[in-house]
C-alpha positions in Angstrom: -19.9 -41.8 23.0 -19.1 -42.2 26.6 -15.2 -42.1 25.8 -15.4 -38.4 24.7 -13.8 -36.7 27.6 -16.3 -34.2 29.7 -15.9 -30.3 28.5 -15.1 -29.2 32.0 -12.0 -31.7 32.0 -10.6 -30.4 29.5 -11.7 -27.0 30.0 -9.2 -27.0 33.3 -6.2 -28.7 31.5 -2.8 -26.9 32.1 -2.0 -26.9 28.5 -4.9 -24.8 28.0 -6.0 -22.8 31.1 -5.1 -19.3 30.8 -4.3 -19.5 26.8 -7.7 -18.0 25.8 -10.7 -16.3 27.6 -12.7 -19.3 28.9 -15.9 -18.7 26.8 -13.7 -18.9 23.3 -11.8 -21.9 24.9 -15.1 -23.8 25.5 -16.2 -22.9 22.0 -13.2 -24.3 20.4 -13.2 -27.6 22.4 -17.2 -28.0 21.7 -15.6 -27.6 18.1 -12.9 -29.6 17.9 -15.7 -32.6 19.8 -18.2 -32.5 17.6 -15.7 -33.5 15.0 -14.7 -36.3 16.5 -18.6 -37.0 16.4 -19.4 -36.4 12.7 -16.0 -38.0 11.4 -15.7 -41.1 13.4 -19.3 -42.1 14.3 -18.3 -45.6 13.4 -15.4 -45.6 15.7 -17.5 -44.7 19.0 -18.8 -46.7 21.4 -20.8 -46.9 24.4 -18.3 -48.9 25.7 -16.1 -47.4 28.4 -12.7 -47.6 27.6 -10.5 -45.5 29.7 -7.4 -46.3 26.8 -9.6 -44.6 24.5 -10.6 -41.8 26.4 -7.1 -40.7 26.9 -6.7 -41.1 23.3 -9.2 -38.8 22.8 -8.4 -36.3 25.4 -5.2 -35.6 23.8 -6.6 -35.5 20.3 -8.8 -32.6 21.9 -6.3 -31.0 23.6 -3.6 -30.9 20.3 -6.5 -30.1 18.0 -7.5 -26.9 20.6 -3.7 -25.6 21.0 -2.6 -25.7 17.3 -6.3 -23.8 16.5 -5.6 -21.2 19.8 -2.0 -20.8 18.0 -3.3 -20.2 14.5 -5.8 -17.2 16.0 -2.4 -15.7 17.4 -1.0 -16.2 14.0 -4.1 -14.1 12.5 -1.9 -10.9 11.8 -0.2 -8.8 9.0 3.3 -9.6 8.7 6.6 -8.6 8.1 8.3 -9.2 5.2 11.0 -8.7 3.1 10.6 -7.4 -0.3 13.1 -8.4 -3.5 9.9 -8.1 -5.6 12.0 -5.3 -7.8 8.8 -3.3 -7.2 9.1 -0.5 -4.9 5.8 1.0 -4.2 4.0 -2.5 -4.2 0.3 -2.1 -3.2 0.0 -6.0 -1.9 3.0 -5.4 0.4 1.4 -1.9 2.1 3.1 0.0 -1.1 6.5 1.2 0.8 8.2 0.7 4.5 7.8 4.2 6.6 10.5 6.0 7.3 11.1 5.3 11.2 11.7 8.5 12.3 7.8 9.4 11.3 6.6 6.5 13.2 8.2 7.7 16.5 7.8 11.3 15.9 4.2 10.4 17.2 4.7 7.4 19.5 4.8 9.5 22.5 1.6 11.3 21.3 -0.4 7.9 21.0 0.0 6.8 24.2 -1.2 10.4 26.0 -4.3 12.9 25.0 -3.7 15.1 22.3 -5.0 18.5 21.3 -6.2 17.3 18.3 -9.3 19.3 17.8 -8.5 21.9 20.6 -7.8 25.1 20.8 -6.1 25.4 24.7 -5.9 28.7 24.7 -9.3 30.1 23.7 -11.3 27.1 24.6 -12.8 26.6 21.2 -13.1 23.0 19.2 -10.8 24.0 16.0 -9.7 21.7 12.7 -7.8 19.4 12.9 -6.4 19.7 10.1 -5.1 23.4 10.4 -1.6 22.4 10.9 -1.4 20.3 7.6 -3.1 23.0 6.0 -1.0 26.2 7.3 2.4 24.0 6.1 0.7 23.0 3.1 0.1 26.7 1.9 3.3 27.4 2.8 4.7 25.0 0.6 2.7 25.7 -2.2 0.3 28.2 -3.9 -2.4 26.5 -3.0 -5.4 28.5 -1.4 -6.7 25.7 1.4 -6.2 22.1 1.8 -8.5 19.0 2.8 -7.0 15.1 3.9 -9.1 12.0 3.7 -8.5 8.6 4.2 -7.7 7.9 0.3 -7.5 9.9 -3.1 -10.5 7.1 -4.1 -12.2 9.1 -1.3 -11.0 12.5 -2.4 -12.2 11.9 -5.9 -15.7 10.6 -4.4 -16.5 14.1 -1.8 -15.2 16.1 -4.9 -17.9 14.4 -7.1 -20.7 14.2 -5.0 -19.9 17.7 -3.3 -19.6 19.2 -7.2 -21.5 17.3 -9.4 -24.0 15.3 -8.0 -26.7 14.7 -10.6 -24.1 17.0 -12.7 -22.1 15.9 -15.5 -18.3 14.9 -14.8 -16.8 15.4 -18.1 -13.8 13.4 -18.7 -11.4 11.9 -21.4 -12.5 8.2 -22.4 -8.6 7.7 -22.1 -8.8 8.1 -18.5 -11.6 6.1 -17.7 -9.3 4.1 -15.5 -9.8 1.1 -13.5 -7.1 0.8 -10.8 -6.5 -2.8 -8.7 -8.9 -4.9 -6.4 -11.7 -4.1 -9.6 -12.2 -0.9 -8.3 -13.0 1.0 -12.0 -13.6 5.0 -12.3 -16.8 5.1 -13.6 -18.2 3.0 -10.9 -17.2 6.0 -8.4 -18.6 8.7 -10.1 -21.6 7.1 -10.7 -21.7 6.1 -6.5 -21.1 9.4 -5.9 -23.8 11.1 -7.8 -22.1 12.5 -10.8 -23.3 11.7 -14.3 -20.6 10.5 -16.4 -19.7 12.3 -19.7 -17.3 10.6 -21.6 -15.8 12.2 -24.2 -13.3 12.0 -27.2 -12.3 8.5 -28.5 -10.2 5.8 -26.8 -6.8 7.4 -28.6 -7.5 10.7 -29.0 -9.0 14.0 -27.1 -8.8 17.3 -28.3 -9.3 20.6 -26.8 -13.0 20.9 -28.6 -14.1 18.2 -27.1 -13.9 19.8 -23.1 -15.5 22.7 -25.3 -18.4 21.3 -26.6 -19.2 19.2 -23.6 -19.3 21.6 -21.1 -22.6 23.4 -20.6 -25.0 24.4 -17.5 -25.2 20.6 -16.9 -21.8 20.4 -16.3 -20.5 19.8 -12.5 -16.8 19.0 -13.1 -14.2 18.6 -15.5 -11.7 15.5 -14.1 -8.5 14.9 -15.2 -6.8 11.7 -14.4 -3.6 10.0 -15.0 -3.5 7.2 -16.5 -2.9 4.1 -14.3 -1.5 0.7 -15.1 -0.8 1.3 -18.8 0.3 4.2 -21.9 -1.7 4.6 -25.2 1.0 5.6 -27.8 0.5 5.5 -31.4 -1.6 7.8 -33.4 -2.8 9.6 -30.1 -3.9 13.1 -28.8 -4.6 14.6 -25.0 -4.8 17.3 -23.5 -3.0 18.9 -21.2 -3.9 20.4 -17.8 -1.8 23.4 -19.4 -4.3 23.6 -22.6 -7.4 23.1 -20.6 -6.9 25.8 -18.5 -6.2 28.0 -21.6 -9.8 26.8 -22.4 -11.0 29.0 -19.8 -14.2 27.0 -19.1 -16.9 27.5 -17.0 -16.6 24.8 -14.1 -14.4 23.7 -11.9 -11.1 21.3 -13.5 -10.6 18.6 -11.2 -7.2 16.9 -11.6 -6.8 13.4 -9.7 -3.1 12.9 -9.6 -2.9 9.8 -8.4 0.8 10.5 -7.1 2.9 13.0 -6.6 6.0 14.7 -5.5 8.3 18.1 -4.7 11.0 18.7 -7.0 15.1 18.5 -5.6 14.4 14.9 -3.8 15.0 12.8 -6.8 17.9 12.2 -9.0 17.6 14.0 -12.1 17.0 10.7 -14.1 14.4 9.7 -11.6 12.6 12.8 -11.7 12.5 13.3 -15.4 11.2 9.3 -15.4 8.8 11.0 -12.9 8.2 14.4 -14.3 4.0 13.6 -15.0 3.7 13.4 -11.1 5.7 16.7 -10.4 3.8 18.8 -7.6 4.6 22.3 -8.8 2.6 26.0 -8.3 2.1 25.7 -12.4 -0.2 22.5 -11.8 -1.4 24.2 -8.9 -2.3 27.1 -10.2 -4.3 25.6 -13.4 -6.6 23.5 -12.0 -9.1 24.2 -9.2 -8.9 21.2 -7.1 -5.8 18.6 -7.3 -5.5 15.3 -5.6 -2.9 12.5 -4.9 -1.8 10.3 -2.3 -0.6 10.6 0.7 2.0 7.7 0.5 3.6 6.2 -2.5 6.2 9.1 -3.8 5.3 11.3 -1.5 6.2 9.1 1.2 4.0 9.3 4.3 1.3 7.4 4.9 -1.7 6.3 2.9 -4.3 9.5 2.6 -6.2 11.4 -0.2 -4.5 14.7 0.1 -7.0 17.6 -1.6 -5.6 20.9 -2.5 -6.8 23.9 -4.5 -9.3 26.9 -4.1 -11.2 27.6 -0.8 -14.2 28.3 -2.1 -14.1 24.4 -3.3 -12.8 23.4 -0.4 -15.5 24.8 2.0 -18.3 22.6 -0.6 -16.2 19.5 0.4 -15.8 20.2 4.4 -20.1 21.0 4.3 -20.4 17.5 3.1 -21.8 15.0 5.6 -19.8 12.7 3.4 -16.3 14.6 4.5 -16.9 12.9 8.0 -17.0 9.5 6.9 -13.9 9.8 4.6 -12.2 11.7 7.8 -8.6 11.2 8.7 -8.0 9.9 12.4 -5.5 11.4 14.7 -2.6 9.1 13.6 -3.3 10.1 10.0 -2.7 13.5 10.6 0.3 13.6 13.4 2.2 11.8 10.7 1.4 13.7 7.7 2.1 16.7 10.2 5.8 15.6 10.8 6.1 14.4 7.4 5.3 18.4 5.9 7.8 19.5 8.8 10.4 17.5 7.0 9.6 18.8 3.6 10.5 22.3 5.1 14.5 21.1 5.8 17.1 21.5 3.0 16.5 18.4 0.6 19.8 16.6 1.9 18.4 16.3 5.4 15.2 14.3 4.6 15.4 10.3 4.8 12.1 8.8 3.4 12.2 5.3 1.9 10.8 5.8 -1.0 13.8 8.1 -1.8 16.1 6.3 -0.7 15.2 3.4 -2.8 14.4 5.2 -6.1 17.9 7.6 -5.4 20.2 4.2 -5.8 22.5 3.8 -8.6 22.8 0.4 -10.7 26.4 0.7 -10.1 26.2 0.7 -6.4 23.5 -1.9 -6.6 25.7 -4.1 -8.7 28.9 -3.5 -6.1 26.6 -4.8 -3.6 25.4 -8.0 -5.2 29.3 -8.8 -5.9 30.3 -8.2 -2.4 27.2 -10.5 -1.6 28.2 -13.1 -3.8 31.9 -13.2 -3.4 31.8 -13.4 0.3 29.6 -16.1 0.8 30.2 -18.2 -2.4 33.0 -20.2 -1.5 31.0 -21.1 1.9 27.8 -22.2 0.1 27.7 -26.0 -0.5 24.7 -26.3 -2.5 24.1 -22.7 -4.0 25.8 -20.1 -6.1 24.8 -16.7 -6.0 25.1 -14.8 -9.2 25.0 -10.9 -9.5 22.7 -9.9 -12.2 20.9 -6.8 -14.0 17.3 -6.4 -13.5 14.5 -4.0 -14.4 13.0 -1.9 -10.9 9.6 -0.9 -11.2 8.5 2.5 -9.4 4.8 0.7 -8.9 2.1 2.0 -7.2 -0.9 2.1 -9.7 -0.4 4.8 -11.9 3.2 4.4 -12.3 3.8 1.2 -13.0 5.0 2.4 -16.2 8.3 4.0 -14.8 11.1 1.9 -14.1 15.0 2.0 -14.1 18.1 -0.2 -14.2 19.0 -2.0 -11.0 20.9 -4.8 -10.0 20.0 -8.4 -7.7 21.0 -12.1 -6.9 19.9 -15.1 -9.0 20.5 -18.0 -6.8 21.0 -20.9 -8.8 21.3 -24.5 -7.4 24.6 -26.9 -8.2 22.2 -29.7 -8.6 19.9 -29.0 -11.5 17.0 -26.8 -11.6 14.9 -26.2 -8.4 13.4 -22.9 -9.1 10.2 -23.8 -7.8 12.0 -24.9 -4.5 13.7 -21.9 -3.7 10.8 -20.0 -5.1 8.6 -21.9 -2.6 11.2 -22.0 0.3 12.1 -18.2 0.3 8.8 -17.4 0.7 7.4 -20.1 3.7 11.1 -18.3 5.4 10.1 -16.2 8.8 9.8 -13.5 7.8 9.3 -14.2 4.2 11.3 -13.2 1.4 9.8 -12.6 -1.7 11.4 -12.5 -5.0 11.0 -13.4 -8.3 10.7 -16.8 -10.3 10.6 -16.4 -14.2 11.8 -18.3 -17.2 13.3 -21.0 -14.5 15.2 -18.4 -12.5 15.0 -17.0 -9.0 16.8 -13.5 -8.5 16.3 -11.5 -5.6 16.3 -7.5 -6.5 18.5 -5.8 -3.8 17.1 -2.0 -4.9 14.4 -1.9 -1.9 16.4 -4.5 1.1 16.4 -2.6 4.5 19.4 -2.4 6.0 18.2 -4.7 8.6 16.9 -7.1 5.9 20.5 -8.3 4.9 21.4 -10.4 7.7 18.1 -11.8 7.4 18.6 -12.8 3.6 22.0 -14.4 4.2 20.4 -16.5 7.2 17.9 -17.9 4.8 20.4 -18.6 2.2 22.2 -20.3 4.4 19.2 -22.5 5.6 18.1 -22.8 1.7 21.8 -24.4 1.3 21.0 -27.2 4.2 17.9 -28.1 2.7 18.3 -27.6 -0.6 18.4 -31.7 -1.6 15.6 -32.7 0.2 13.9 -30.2 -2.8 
């Protein structure tokens, strides 16, 4: 034991001093020496050995940096996404457009007006901006944000129908990623679930008969993750309003979008998440995100009728689902952008759903017929693929696009590439199936493609030792 170096030598080393506070440094080294104790116990001895004190000083001291290193390390990520999924949830669902992020830059960095009136003195919303634009936009009578539509369809429930039925379609009774199911948030906010029709089929009777005094809400909810075709019925947010029932129709959109910033394939692939006065006007409350297709950032965006609204803003529960300042600055510059002419707004998500197979498939030739005939190890192939929309409850739309298979000239080493692409700083994630690796160029940034020929180009040096 009397070789273990003393804390305070090593607590002054030069390789460490001034890495990490001096409390967390001591913590680590305690760490990192009671190891030492409880894995080589045979190995110690009272002896004094001033060879194996060194050896252990060092030991200490590599042990301490490469943990100080890995606590640096603790942070999201870039990376790079050939996934052939654009909104992708485990990759923060789509890139923001830059332009949003330094519309507000200046703002972070200074005090902000955010719920103050200058003028008059008085403590206003903060959300009147978003609100003002919002009405503009659409029909809609008032408008709340919160920080998710999980959280927008939780104040709706417990603001409406706490210990109230929420009547809703067995089709809809959706559970979306992470295990997070529908039912389970009704029933944490309060509401009383009331399932009806059958798994395939709903019809208009059924809202009918179901809705009574005990009745807080009727929801409506796209379906997520997956279609029911077949011998099937549901109805419409046009044929329950026709219903004329007596409480409030609640439609949880999931996603959604203005018309005239889509292709017109896109948009009539699209079409169910079409933000329009119509949907508006037929249902009382409507929610969606704040992201995915409509491409800001991630937010439960409630609109519908005031007198709705006002139940939802009384709720002590509004101010824990509350948006913070950066929230609402850039969904306040994103609205501004939705008043330009169509042609003049840049948003990702567009831009990535707007491409063409043919201009997709240009690229992966150029690609490939540049840098072929300078690969040693590697061919690059151009080759259709399937791009999924994503994003939860439209994983079910998807269009032609085009990528790279990169194939090895020395037998299969899918799993290789697979494996090297992705260890790559930053990584680059495509996808391996049925002993192939193909890299979908639909959602690549334009400062992602000297970055993906780099790491070719390293996968071609390394490529044997796979």
């Amino acid at each position: 034991m009397r070789n273990i170096p003393a804390m305070h030598l090593i607590l002054n080393t030069p390789e460490l001093k001034d890495k990490i506070k001096p409390n967390l440094l001591a913590k680590i080294i305690r760490q990192e020496i009671n190891k030492i104790k409880e894995n080589s116990p045979i190995n110690l001895t009272n002896e004094k050995s001033d060879q194996e004190h060194e050896k252990l000083r060092k030991i200490i001291i590599q042990n301490a940096q490469a943990q100080i290193l890995k606590l640096n390390k603790l942070k999201i990520k870039r990376v790079i996404n050939c996934t052939g999924v654009i909104l992708n949830t485990n990759l923060g669902r789509i890139p923001m457009a830059q332009h949003l992020i330094d519309s507000v830059a200046s703002n972070l960095t200074s005090y902000i007006d955010l719920e103050q009136d200058i003028i008059g003195g008085e403590r206003i919303d903060r959300l009147r901006h978003i609100s003002e634009i919002f009405k503009f936009l659409t029909d809609c009578e008032d408008c709340l944000v919160v920080n998710n539509n999980a959280s927008a369809v939780m104040l709706i429930v417990n603001s409406l129908s706490k210990n109230l039925n929420v009547v809703i379609s067995r089709q809809e009774l959706i559970e979306i990623g992470g295990n997070f199911r529908l039912p389970d948030i009704i029933a944490a906010s309060g509401g009383l679930l009331k399932e009806i029709g059958t798994t395939n089929r709903t019809k208009p009777q059924d809202y009918t008969n179901a809705t009574d005094k005990t009745t807080g809400i009727i929801l409506k909810c796209h379906l997520s993750n997956f279609q029911i075709s077949g011998f099937t019925q549901s109805v419409s947010i046009d044929e329950l309003a026709k219903l004329k029932l007596k409480a409030p129709i609640v439609y949880d959109l999931g996603s959604a979008f203005f018309t005239g910033y889509f292709d017109q394939a896109s948009e009539a692939i699209l079409s169910d998440f079409l933000l329009n006065d119509s949907i508006i006007g037929k249902t009382d409350l409507i929610s969606f995100s704040g992201d995915k297709l409509f491409g800001g950032c991630q937010a439960g965006i409630i609109l519908g009728k005031t007198k709705y609204i006002k139940k939802l803003k009384s709720n002590p529960l509004y101010r824990a689902c509350r948006v913070d300042k950066i929230t609402v600055m850039l969904l306040e510059n994103l609205l501004i952008n939705y008043l330009k002419p169509s042609h003049k707004i840049n948003l990702p998500a567009f831009n990535f759903i707007n491409q063409s197979q043919e201009n997709l498939k240009l690229l992966a030739q150029s690609i490939a017929g540049q840098h072929n005939d300078r690969l040693d190890n590697l061919t690059l192939l151009p080759c259709p693929t399937q791009l999924l929309f994503g994003g939860g409850n439209i994983t079910s739309c998807q269009k032609d696009s085009f990528g790279i298979e990169i194939i090895s000239k020395h037998g299969k080493k899918t799993n290789y590439i697979h494996k090297f692409m992705r260890n790559f700083d930053p990584p680059i994630l495509g996808v391996a199936k049925h002993d192939k690796f193909v890299l979908d160029l639909a959602t690549l940034l334009n400062d992602d493609y000297d970055i993906l020929l780099t790491a070719i180009y390293e996968l071609d040096k390394n490529i044997l030792a796979g």
